[in-house]
Structures are given as C-alpha cells and as structure tokens.
Short mmCIF file of the C-alpha atoms (twelve columns), coordinates in Angstrom:
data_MODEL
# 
_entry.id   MODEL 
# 
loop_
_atom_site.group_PDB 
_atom_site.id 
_atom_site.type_symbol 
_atom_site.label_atom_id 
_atom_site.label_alt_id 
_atom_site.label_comp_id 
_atom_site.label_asym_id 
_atom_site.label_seq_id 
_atom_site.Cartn_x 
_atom_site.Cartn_y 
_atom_site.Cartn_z 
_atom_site.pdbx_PDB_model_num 
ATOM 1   C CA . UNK A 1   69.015 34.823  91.171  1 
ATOM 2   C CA . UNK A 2   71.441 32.136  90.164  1 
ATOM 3   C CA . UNK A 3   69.920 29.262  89.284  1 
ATOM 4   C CA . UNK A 4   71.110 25.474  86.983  1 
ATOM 5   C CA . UNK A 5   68.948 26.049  83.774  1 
ATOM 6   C CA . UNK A 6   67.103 22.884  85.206  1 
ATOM 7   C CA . UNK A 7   65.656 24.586  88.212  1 
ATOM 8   C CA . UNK A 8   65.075 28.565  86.787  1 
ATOM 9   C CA . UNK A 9   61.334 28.574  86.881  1 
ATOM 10  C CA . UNK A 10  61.255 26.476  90.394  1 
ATOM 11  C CA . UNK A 11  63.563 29.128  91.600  1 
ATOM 12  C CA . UNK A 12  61.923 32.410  90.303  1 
ATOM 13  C CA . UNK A 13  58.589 30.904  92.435  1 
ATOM 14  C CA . UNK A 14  60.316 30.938  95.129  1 
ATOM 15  C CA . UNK A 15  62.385 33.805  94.740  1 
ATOM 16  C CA . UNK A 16  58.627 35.834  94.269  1 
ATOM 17  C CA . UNK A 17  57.428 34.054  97.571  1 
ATOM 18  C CA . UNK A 18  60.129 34.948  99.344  1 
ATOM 19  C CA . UNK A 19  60.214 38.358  97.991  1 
ATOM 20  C CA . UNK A 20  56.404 38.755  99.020  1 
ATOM 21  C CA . UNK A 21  56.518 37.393  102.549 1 
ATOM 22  C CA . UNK A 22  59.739 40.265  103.367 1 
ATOM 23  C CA . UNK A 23  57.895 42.915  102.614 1 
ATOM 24  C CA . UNK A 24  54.562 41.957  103.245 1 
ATOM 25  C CA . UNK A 25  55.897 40.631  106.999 1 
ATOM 26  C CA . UNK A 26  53.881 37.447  106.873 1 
ATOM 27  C CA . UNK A 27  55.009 33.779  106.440 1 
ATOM 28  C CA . UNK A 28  51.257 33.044  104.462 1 
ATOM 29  C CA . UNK A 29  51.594 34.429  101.109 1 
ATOM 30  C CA . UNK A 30  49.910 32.140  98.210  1 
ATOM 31  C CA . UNK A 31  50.350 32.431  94.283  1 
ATOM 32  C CA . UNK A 32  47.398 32.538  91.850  1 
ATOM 33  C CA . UNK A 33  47.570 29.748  89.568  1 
ATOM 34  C CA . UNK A 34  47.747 32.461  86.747  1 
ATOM 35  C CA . UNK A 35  51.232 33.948  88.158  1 
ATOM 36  C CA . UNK A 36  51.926 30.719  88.235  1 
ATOM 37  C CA . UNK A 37  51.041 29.455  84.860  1 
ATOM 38  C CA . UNK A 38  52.675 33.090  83.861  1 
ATOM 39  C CA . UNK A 39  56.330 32.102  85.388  1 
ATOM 40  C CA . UNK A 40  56.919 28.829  84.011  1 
ATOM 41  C CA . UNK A 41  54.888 29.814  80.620  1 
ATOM 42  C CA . UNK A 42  58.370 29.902  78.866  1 
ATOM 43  C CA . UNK A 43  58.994 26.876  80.354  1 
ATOM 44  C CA . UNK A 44  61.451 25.555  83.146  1 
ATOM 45  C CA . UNK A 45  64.989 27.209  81.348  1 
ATOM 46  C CA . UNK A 46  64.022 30.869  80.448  1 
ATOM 47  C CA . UNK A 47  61.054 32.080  83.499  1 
ATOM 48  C CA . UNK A 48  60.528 35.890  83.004  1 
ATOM 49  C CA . UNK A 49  62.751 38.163  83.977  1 
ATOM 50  C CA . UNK A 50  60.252 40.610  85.785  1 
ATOM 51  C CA . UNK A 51  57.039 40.740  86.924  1 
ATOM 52  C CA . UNK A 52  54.078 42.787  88.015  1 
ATOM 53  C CA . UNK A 53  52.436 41.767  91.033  1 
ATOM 54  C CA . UNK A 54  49.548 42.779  93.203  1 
ATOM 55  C CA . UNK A 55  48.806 41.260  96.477  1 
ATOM 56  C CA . UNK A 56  45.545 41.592  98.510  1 
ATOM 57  C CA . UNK A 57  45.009 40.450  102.172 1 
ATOM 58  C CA . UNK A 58  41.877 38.672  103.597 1 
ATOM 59  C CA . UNK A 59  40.477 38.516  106.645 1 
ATOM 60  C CA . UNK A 60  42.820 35.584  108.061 1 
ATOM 61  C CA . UNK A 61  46.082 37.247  107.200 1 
ATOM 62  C CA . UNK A 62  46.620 35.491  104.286 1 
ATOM 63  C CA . UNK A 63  48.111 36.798  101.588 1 
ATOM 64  C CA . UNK A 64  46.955 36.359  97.709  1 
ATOM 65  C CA . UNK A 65  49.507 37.194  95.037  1 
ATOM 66  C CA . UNK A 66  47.894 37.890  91.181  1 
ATOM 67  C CA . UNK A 67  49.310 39.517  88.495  1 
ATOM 68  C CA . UNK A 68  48.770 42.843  88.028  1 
ATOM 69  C CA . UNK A 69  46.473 42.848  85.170  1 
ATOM 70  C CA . UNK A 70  44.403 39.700  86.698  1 
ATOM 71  C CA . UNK A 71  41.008 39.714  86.504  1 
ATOM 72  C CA . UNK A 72  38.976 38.234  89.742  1 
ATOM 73  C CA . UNK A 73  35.678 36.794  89.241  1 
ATOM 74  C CA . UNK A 74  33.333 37.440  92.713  1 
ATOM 75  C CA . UNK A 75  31.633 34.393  93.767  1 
ATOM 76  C CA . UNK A 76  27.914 34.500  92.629  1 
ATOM 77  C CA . UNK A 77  25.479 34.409  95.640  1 
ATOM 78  C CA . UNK A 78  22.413 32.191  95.254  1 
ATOM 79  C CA . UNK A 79  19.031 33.138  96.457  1 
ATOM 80  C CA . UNK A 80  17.662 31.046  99.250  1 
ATOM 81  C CA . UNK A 81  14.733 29.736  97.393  1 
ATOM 82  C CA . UNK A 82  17.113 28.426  94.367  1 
ATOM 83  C CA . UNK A 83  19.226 26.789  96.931  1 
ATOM 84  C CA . UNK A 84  16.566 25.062  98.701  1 
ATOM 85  C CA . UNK A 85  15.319 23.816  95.141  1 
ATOM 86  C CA . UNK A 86  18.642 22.904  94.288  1 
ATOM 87  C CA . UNK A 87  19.349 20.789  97.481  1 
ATOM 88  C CA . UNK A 88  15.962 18.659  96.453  1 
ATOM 89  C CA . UNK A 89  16.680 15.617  95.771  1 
ATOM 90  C CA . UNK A 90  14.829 14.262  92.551  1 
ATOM 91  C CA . UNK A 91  11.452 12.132  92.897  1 
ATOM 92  C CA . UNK A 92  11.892 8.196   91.135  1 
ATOM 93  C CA . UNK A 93  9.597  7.868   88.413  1 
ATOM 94  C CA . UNK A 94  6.326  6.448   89.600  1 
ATOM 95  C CA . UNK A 95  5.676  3.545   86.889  1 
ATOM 96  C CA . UNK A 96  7.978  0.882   86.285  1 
ATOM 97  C CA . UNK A 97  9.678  0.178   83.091  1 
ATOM 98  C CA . UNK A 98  8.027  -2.639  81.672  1 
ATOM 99  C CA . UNK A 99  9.837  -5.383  79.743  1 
ATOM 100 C CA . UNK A 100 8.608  -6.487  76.357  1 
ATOM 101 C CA . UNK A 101 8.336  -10.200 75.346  1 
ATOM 102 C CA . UNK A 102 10.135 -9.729  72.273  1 
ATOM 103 C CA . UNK A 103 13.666 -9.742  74.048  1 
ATOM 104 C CA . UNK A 104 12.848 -13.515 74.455  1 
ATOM 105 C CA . UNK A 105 11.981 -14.177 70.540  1 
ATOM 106 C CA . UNK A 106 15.644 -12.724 69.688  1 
ATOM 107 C CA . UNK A 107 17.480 -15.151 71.610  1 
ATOM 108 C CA . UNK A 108 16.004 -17.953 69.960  1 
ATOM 109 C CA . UNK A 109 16.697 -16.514 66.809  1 
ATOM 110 C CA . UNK A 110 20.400 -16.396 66.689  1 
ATOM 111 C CA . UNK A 111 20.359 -20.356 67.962  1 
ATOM 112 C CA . UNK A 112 18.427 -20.960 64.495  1 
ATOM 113 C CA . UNK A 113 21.105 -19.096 62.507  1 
ATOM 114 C CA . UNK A 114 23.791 -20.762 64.190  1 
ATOM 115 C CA . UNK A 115 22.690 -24.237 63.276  1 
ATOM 116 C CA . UNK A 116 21.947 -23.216 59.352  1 
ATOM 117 C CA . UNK A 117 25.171 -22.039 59.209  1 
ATOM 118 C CA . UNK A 118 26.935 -25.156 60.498  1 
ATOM 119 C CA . UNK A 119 24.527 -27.423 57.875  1 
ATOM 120 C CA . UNK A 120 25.777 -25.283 55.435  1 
ATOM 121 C CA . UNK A 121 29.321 -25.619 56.301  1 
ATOM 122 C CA . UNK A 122 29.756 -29.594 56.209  1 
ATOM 123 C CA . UNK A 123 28.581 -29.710 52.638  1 
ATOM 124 C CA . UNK A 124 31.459 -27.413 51.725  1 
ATOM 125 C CA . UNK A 125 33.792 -29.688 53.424  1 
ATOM 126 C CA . UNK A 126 32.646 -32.841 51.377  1 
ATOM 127 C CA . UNK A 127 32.940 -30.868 47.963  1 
ATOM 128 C CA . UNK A 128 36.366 -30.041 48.685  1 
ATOM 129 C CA . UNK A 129 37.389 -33.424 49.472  1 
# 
C-alpha cells in the first residue's frame, strides 16, 4: 500500500474494501462505523498497519465488516400493546389557560417609571448649568 502521507487512512479504507469484496466475491461489502473510527483513529498520516476483521452476511447479500472484537447490540422488539400505546397520539388539555388581569397593571407601570425618571433628569441638567 503506497500511499502520499495525505491520503494513508483514505487509502487503507479502501484497500480493506477492496480486500473484502475479493475474497468475499461480492461488490456490496459495508464498514462499521467502528472499523472505521478504528482506521483513521491515528489520524489521516499513520492508519494501522493491520487489522482484525470479521464479516457477516445478511439475507440480501450484503456484506457487514466489524472488527473482530465488536460488540453488536440486537434490536429490541416491542410488544404490540406498547406499540399501539406508543403510536397514541396525546389528548389537548381540556380547560383553557386562563389569562390574569394583572399582565395589564404591569404595562402601565413601567410608563409611570419612565416619566419620573425623565422629571428627575431635567433638574440635573439645570444644576449643572
């Protein structure tokens, strides 16, 4: 694998891809993201220089690549009943959210402060002067 230290860890994916679809005589061969995150975890210049793989097939002919020591997590299957609960969509609350006459009283308030403070700020003025 010769490589420009630029490219070494876009070249050792493709060099296990490649490697993969030979012997496993299929064009469909995918990466995990952890083999992935594994080959360029010493970053783009220095990729590992070997690798454990293990590759499993599904039912389409595909093939998944993980690393050897990778652990796979199976899908959890629901029950029907807690999918049919969770596909419910939530009731609106039944009383309306009243609003309380004391929003109005606040907005006066700040009109009262405002004018204080500009009576108070002409006599400040004049002393200056």
């Amino acid at each position: 694998m010769k490589a420009r230290g630029v490219k070494k860890a876009n070249k050792a994916v493709s060099t296990v891809r490649n490697f993969l679809s030979r012997h496993m005589r299929s064009e469909d061969v995918r990466l995990s993201t952890a083999l992935n995150s594994y080959l360029w975890s010493r970053g783009i210049h220095h990729p590992p220089s070997k690798v454990k793989v293990r590759v499993d097939k599904d039912d389409k002919g595909i093939f998944f690549a993980k690393l050897h020591d990778e652990k796979v997590e199976a899908p959890k299957k629901e029950k029907k009943a807690e999918k049919k609960e969770a596909e419910k969509p939530e009731e609106p609350a039944k009383e309306p959210v009243k609003e309380e006459p004391k929003a109005e009283a606040s907005k006066e308030k700040p009109k009262e402060e405002k004018v204080e403070k500009k009576a108070e700020a002409k006599p400040e003025k004049a002393e200056k002067k």
